[in-house]
N, C-alpha and C positions, 0 to 999 in steps of 0.2 A: 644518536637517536634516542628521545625518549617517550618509549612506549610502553603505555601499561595495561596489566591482564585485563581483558575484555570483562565485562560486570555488567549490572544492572543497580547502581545506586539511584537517589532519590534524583525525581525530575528536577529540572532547571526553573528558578523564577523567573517565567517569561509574563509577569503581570507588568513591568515596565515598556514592553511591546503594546502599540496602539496602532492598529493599521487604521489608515487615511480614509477618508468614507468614500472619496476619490481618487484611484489612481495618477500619476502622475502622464503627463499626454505624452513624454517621451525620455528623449536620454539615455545615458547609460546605463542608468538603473532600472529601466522600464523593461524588466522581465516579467516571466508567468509560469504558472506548471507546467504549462506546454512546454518547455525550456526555448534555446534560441537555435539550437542547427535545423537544417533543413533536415526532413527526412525524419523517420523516428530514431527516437536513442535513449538512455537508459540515465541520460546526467540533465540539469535543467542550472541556469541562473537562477539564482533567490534573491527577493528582494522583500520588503516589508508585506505588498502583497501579497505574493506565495509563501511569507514563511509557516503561516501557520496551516497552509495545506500540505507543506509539505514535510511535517512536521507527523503529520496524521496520515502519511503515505507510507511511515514506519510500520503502519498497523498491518498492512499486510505482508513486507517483507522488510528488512535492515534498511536504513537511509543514511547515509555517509554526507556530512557537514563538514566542509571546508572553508574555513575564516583566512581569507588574503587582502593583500594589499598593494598595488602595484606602486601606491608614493612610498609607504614605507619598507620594503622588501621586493624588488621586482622578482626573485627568485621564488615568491611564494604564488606570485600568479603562476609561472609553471608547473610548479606542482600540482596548482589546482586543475589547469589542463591536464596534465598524468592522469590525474585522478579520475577526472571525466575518460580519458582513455582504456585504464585499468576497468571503471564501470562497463562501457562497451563490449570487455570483451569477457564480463562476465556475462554478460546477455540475462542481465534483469535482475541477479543474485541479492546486489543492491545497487538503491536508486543514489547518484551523488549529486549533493546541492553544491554549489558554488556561488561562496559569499563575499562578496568585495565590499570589504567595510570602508572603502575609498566613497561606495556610493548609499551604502544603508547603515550607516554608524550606531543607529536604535538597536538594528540586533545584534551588534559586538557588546553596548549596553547592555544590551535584559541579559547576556548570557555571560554575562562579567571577563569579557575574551581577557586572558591574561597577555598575548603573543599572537604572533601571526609567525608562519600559518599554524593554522589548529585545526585540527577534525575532529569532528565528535560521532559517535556512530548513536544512531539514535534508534532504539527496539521498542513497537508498542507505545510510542511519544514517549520513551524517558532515554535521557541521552546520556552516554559516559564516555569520557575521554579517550582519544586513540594515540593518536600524533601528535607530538607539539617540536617537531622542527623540522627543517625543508629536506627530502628527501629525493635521491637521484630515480628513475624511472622505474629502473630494476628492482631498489631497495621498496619500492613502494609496492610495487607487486607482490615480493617477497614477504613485507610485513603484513597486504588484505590477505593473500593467500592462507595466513595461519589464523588469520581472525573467521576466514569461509569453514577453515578447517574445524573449527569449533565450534562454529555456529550448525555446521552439518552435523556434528558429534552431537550437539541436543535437540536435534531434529530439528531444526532450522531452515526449512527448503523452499521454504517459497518463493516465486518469483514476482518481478514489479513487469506490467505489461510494457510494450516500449512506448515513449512519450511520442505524441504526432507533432512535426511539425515540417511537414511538405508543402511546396507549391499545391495550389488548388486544379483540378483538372482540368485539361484544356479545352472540354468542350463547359466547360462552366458547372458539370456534377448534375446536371440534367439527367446523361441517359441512368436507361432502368436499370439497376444493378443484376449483376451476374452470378448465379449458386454456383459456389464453389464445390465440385464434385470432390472432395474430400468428406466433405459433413454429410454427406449422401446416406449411407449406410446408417451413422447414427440418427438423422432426422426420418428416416424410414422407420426404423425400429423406435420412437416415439409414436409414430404415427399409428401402427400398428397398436401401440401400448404395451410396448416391451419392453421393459424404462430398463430391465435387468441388460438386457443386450446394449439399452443405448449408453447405459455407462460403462460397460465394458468398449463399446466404439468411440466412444471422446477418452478414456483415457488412453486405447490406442495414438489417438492423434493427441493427447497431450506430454504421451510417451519420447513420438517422432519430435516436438519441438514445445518444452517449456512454455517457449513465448507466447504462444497463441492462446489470445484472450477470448475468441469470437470460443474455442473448444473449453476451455474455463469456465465460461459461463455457461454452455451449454452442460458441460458435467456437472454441474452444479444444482441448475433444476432439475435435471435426470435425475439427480438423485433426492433431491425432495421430492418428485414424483413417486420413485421407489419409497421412498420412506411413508408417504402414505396412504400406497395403492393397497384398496380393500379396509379403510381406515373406517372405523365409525365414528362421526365427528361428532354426534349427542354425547358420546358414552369418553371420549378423548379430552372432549374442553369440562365435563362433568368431573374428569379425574386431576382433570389440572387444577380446577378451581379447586379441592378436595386440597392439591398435595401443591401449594402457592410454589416450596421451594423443589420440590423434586423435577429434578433436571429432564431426564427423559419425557414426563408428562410435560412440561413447556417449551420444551424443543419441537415437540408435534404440534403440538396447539399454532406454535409461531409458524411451523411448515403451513400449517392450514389455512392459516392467516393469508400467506404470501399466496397461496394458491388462486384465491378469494379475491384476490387485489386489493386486499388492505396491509399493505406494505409498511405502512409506520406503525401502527398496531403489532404486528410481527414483531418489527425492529424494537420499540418499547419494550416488549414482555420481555426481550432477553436483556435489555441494556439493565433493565429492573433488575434480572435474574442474577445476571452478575453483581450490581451494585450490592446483593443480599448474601450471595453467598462467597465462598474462600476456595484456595485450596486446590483441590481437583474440579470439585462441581463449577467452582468458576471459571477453572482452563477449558473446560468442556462445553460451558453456556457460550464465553468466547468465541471461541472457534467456529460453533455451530452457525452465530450471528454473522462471521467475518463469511462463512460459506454460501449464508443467505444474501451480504452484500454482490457476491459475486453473481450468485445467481439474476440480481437486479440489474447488475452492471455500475462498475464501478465508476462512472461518468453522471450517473441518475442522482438529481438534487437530494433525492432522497436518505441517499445511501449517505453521502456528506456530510449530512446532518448527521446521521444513523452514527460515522465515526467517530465524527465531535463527542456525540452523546455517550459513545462507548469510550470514549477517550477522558470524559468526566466522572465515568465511572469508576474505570480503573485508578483512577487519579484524584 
């Protein structure tokens, strides 16, 4: 096996990737973000169209790249299922692509695949090498296991929501949906304007189960709520404009923003914010933005753009 220390070197030149202005109407290669099992799940096909979403699906937590072949290695297509499997039952830790360069040969190009199979684990869009040979199930467990193990070690926890892809409902998705008496407690204590309780009751339920994105996002404007209940917004965007690079002053301003429903305004000032600054102010401007995405929901056109643009920042 050879495997090497997890890193963060320079991103890959994917300027030789040109997705199609039109996808292709089917075939083997005709994946999507949504991946291809039924049901949600945590691994997806990559194809020319999804690569570059998913690509950007790093940003919020580890994304695991698997490059196979089933003409030239049938043994690598199984591992790439492993891997899909190992994803599963990390329940979200990271998202794994699965690349058959049998049917998208442009991205073993842009990424100079030297071999099949290869993984590449890719953090915040920059990818660095993992694997580069076929591994039995166990062995492959063993080897993400110490790559989780280090990723938890520098605070690395985030999770990926699971990807949908279910049958449609059988009465066609008509009826009225149903409150889930879980969120009960914390949508009350919004209601009330209690934002301090309602974050303490989503990260309750975010305690009980990681995965749950519907309480992710709800913790998330709970707490731009808290951050700027009792704010003065004359005296907040006066100190911003004053301190362009002081973090804390544009972190609120961008809260205020989103409050407002001017969401790309938000999203800008921090993508700015980071472009400008280093360091810590820029892990901090970061984060702040990636919690704002969530708060939008991470399905919102918006927010997509909002990665891209944080993704050309950083990069």
């Amino acid at each position: 096996m050879t495997q090497q220390p997890f890193s963060r070197p320079g991103a890959i030149d994917l300027s030789a990737l040109k997705r199609p202005a039109t996808p292709p109407a089917g075939g083997p290669g005709a994946g999507s973000a949504a991946g291809t099992a039924t049901g949600a799940s945590y691994w997806l096909e990559v194809d020319e169209q999804s690569f570059q979403a998913t690509l950007e699906a790093s940003m919020v937590a580890p994304v695991l790249l698997v490059f196979y072949s089933p003409s030239r290695l049938p043994e690598s297509e199984q591992m790439a299922r492993d891997l899909a499997t190992v994803a599963e039952e990390y329940e979200g830790r990271f998202l794994a692509g699965l690349v058959d360069i049998d049917v998208s040969p442009a991205i073993a190009q842009a990424v100079q695949l030297p071999s099949v199979p290869y993984v590449f684990a890719v953090l915040d869009g920059r990818p660095a090498p993992l694997i580069q040979d076929v591994l039995k199930l166990d062995d492959l467990r063993a080897a993400l296991n110490q790559v989780m193990q280090q990723l938890t070690a520098q605070g690395m926890t985030a999770r990926h929501q699971p990807r949908p892809g279910g049958p449609a409902p059988a009465d066609g998705g008509d009826a009225e949906p149903v409150s889930d008496p879980r969120y009960a407690p914390a949508e009350d204590a919004l209601a009330a304007n209690d934002f301090d309780r309602a974050v303490s009751e989503y990260e309750k339920l975010i305690a009980a189960n990681p995965a749950d994105g519907e309480a992710a996002a709800g913790l998330a404007m709970a707490r731009v709520l808290q951050r700027t209940a009792g704010i003065d917004e004359t005296a907040a965007r006066a100190a911003a404009e004053a301190a362009p690079d002081e973090v804390g002053a544009q972190t609120l301003v961008a809260d205020l923003d989103l409050l407002v429903g001017d969401v790309d305004a938000a999203f800008a000032r921090l993508v700015e914010l980071v472009r400008r600054t280093t360091g810590d102010d820029r892990n901090a401007a970061r984060e702040h933005l990636v919690g704002l995405f969530a708060a939008v929901g991470n399905d919102d056109p918006r927010v997509l753009k909002g990665r891209q643009a944080l993704a050309n920042a950083l990069f």
